[in-house]
C-alpha positions in Angstrom: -12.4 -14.2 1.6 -12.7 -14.9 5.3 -11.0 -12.8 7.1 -9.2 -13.7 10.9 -8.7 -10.4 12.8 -8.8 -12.5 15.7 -5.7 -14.7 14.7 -4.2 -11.8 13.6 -4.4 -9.9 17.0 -1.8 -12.6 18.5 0.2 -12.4 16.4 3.7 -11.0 17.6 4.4 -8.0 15.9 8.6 -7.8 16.5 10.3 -6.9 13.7 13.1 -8.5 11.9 16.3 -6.8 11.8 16.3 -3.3 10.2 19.8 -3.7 8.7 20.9 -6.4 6.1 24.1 -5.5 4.0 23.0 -2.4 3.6 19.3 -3.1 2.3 16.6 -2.0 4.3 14.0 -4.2 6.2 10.4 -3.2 4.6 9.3 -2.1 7.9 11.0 0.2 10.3 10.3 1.1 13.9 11.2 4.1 15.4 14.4 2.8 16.8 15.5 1.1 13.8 14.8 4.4 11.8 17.0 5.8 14.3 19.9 3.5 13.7 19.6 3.7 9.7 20.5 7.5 10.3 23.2 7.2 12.1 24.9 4.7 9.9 23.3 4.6 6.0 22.1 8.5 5.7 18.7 7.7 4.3 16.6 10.3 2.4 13.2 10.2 4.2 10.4 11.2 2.6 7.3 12.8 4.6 3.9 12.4 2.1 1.8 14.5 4.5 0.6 17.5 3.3 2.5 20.8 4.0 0.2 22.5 6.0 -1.4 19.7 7.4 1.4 18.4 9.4 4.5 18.5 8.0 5.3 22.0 8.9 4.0 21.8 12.1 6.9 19.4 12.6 8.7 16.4 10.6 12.1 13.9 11.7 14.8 16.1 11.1 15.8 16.3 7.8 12.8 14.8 6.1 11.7 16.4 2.6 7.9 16.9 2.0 6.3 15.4 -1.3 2.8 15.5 -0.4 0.3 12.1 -1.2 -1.0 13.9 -3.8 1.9 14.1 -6.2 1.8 10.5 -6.6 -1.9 10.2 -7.3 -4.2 11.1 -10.2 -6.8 13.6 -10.4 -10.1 13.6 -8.4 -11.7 12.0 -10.8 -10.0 9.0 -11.3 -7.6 9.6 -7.5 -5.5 6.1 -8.6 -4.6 6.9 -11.8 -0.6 6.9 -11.8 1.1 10.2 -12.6 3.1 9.8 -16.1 6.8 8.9 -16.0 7.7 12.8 -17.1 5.6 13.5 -13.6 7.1 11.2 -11.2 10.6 12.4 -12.5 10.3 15.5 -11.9 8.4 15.1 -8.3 11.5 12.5 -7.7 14.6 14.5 -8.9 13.2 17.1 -7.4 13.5 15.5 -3.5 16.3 14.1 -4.6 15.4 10.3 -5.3 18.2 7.8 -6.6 17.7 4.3 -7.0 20.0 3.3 -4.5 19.9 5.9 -1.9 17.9 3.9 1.3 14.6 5.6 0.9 12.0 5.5 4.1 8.4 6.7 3.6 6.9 8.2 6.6 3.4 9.0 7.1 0.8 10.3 10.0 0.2 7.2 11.3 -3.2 8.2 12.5 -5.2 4.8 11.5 -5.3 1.4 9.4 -6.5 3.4 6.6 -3.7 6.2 6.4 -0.9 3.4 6.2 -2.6 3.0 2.4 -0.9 6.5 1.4 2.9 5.2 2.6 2.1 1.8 1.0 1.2 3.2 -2.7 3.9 5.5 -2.4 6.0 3.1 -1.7 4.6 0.9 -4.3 5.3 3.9 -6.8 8.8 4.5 -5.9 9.8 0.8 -6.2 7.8 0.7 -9.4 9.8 4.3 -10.2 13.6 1.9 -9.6 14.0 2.7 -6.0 15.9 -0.2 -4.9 16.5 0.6 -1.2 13.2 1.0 0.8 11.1 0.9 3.6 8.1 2.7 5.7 8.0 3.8 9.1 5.9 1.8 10.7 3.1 4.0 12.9 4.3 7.0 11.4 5.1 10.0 12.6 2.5 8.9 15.8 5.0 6.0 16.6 7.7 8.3 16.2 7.0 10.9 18.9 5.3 8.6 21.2 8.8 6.8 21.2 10.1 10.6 22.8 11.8 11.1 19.6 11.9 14.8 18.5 10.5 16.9 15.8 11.9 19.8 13.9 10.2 23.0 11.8 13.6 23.6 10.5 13.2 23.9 6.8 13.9 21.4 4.7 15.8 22.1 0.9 16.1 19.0 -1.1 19.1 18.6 -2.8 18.1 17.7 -6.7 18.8 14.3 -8.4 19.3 13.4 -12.0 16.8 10.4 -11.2 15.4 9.3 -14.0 11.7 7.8 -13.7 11.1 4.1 -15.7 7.7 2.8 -14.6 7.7 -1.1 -14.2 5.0 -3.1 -15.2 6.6 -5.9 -12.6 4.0 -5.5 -9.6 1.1 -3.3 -12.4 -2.0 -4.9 -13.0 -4.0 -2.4 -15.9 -7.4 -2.7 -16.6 -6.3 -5.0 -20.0 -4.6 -7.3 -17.2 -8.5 -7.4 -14.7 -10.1 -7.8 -18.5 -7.8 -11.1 -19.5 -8.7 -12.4 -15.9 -12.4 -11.7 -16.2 -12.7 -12.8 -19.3 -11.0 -16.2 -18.9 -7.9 -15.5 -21.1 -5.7 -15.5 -17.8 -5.8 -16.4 -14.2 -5.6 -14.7 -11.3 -6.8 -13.8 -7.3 -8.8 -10.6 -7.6 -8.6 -9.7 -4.2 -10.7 -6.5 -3.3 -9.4 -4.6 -0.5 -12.8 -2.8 0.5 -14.8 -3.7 3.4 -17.5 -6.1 2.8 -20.5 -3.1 2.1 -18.2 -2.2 -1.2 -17.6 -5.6 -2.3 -21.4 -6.9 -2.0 -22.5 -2.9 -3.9 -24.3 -2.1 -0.7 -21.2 1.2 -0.7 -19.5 2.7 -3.8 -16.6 5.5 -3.8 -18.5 8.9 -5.0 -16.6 9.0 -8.4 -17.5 5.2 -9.4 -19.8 5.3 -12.3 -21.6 2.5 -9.7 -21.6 0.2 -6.9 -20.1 -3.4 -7.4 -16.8 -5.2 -7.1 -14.3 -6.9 -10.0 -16.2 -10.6 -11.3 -14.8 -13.5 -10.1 -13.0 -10.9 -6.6 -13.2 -12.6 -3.2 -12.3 -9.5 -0.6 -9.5 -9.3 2.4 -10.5 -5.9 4.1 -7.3 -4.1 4.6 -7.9 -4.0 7.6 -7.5 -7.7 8.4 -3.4 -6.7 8.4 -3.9 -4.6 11.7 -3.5 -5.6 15.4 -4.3 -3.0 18.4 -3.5 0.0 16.4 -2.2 2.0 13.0 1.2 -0.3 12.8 1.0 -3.0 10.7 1.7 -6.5 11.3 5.1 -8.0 11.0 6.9 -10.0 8.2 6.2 -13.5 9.8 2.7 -12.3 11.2 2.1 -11.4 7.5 3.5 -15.0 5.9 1.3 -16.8 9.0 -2.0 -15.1 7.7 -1.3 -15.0 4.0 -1.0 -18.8 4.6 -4.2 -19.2 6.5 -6.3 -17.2 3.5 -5.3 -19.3 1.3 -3.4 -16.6 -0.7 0.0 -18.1 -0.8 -1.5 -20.8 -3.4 -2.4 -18.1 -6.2 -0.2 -18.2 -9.5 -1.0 -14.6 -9.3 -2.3 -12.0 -7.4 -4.2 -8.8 -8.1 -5.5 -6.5 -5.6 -7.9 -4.0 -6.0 -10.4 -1.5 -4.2 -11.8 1.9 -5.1 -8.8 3.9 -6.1 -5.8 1.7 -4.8 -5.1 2.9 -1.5 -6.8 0.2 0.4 -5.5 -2.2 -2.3 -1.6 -0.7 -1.7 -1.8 -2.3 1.7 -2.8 -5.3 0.6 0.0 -5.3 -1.7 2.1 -4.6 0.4 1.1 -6.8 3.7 1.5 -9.7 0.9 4.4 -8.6 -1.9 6.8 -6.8 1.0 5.9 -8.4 4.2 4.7 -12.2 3.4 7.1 -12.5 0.5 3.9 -13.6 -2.0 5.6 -13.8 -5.4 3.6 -12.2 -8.7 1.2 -10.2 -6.6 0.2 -6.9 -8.7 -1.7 -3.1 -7.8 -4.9 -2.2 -9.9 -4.3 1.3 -9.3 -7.1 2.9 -11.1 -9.2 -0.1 -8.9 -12.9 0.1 -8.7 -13.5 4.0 -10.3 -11.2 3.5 -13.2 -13.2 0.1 -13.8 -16.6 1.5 -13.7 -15.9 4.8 -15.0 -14.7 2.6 -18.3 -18.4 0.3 -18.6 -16.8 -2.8 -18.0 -18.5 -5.6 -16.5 -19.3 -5.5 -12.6 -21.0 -7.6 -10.0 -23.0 -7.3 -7.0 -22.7 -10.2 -4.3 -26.5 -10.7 -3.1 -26.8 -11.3 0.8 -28.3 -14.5 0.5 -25.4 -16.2 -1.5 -22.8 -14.0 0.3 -23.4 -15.7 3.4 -24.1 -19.7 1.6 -20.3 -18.6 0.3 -19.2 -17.8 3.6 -21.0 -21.1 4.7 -19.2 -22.9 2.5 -15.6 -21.9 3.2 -16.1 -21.6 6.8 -16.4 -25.5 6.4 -12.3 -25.7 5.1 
């Protein structure tokens, strides 16, 4: 789908207020995670690696549960660990389904906000009621003059108990239904264009191609000036514009659904899109299985983008 990274660049990128009854914006900045500590003692969750970042300094207080404990294995990266998994990596930091919960990442770039979006994804799939991501990161956060500490961190265990909802999960039955005419659906791929039209494919895809019947928003397109994504009413504005606020239902997709996490979340959290769904095992799981794929030829890639440039 055409993409406007232009319209998106002016688009303000204010937040709405952190605090409402109790329940946490999506989004946080820096200050507003700030606030939320002093007044609602939120359990924050650092997904960076141990020793690549997180020890070298973390908000104070933050427990570590690396990206990786919420992914599958390497080959098949966005297969979702089983329900006896995620318990145990969520008691373990202490997780409760009402505790407000704030994700924090690096913040390096566009693409590592994909790692706090499907973590977040998971944990609200997982019945976390109360969440939210630090928007920038731990970037935004010390380029705000906040602090960092090495202090050690020892999570204080939960009796959480993990039930996965199917609520925002789109399986490979659901892409087949779709596909195959039995249901309908937006298959939105959130690769760039090279992975969409097979000119690129993730090493562990069986092959190049993209979901039959996809139209692609790079993940990218949420983005303005930097890692921090776009706010709630920047999001609406542009969901509006693509055309993606008319869909029944919404699946989003890319290799291993990372790239698709953002998309889920720029349009589920942030634009308020009802019945939008994850494929998490995306583009590998897909054409790891045999099932059908498609290549978009140049020629009538650009005639399509012809054609909807004209609306």
């Amino acid at each position: 789908m055409k993409q406007s990274l232009a319209a998106a660049a002016v688009l303000s990128l204010s937040l709405s207020p952190a605090i409402a009854q109790d329940s946490l914006s999506p989004l946080l900045t820096p200050a507003e995670l700030t606030e939320v500590q002093g007044e609602q003692n939120p359990l924050i969750i650092d997904i960076r690696a141990a020793e690549e970042g997180y020890a070298d300094g973390h908000i104070e207080g933050a427990v570590n549960a690396p990206y990786g404990l919420f992914r599958g294995p390497s080959d098949n990266p966005g297969q979702v660990p089983s329900e006896d998994e995620l318990t145990e990596v969520l008691s373990g930091i202490g997780v409760t389904a009402d505790r407000p919960t704030v994700v924090v990442y690096q913040g390096e770039d566009v693409t590592d906000f994909g790692a706090a979006a499907r973590v977040y994804w998971t944990l609200k799939s997982s019945g976390v009621e109360n969440l939210s991501i630090l928007n920038g990161g731990v970037n935004a956060w010390t380029e705000a003059g906040n602090d960092l500490s090495e202090s050690e961190v020892t999570p204080s265990e939960s009796d959480f108990e993990v039930s996965f909802s199917d609520q925002w999960l789109a399986t490979a039955e659901d892409v087949r239904a779709v596909v195959d005419g039995d249901d309908e659906a937006l298959l939105l791929d959130a690769r760039p264009e090279s992975f969409w039209n097979g000119e690129q494919s993730h090493p562990a895809a069986a092959k190049p191609g993209t979901l039959p019947q996809s139209e692609y928003f790079e993940h990218a397109g949420w983005f303005s000036g930097g890692p921090a994504i776009v706010d709630a009413e920047a999001a609406r504005e542009l969901a509006q514009e693509q055309g993606f606020t008319d869909a029944d239902q919404l699946i989003s997709f890319c290799n291993t659904g990372h790239w698709a996490a953002t998309n889920w979340f720029a349009l589920s959290e942030l634009a308020g899109v009802e019945n939008v769904k994850l494929y998490p095992e995306s583009m590998v799981g897909w054409s790891n299985e045999g099932y059908q794929m498609a290549n978009v030829p140049g020629p009538i890639r650009n005639l399509w983008n012809q054609i909807k440039s004209t609306f």
